[in-house]
C-alpha positions as CSV (number, residue, x, y, z in Angstrom):
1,X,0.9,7.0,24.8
2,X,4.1,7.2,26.9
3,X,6.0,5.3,24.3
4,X,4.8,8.0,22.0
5,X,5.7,11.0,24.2
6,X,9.2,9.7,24.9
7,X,9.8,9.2,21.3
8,X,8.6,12.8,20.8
9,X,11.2,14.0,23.1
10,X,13.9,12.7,20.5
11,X,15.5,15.5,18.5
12,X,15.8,13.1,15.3
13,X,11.9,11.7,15.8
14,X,10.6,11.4,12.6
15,X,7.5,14.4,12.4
16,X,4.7,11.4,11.7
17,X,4.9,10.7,15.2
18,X,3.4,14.2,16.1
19,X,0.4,13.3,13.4
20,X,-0.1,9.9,15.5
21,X,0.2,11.5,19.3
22,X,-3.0,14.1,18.1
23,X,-4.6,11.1,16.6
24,X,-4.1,9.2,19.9
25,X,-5.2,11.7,22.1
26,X,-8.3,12.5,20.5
27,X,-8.9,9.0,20.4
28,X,-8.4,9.2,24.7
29,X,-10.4,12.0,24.7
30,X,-13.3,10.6,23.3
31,X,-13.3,8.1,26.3
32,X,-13.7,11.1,29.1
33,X,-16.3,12.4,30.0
34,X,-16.4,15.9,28.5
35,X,-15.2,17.5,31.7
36,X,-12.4,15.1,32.0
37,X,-11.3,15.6,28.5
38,X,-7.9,17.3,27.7
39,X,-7.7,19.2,24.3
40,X,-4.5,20.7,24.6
41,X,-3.0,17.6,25.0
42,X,-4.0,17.4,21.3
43,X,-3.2,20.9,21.1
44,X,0.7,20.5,21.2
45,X,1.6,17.3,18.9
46,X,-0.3,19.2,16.3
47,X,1.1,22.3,16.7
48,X,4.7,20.5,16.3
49,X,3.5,18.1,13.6
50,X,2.1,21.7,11.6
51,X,5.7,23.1,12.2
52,X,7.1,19.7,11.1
53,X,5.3,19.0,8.5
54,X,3.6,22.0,6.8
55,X,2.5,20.3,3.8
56,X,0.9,17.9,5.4
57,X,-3.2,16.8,4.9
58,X,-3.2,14.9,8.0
59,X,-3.2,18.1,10.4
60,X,-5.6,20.3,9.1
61,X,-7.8,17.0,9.5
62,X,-6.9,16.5,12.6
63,X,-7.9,19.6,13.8
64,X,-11.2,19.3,12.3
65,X,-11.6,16.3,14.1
66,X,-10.7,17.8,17.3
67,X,-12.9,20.5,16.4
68,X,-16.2,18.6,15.8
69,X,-15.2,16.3,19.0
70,X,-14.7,19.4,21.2
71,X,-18.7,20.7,19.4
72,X,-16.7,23.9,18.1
73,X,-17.4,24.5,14.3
C-alpha cells in the first residue's frame, strides 16, 4: 500500500492506480474489525480515480463494493 500511495503522489501517475488503491483498501478493510475499519481511506483514491477517469466502470463498482462492505445500501 505504500508503494501505491507514493506512486499516487506522482503528477504523471497513470489514473488506474487510483482504481487499484480503493480496491486495495477495501480489501484492508475487510480484515478490521468494523470499528477499526477506515472508509475514507477508500474515500479519496476513488474520488481522484472518478476525476481521473470519468468514464470509467470500475469506480461506480467500487463504490458499490465499499457500499455493501460498509452495510449502507
Amino acid at each position: 500500500m505504500a508503494q501505491l500511495r507514493s506512486l499516487a503522489e506522482i503528477p504523471t501517475t497513470p489514473p488506474d492506480v487510483f482504481v487499484d488503491m480503493a480496491r486495495v483498501m477495501i480489501l484492508k478493510n475487510l480484515t478490521l474489525a468494523p470499528s477499526e475499519r477506515d472508509w475514507s481511506a477508500v474515500e479519496e483514491p476513488l474520488d481522484e480515480a472518478a476525476r481521473r477517469l470519468p468514464d470509467s466502470t470500475d469506480v461506480p463498482g467500487l463504490r458499490a463494493q465499499a457500499l455493501v462492505a460498509q452495510q449502507r445500501f
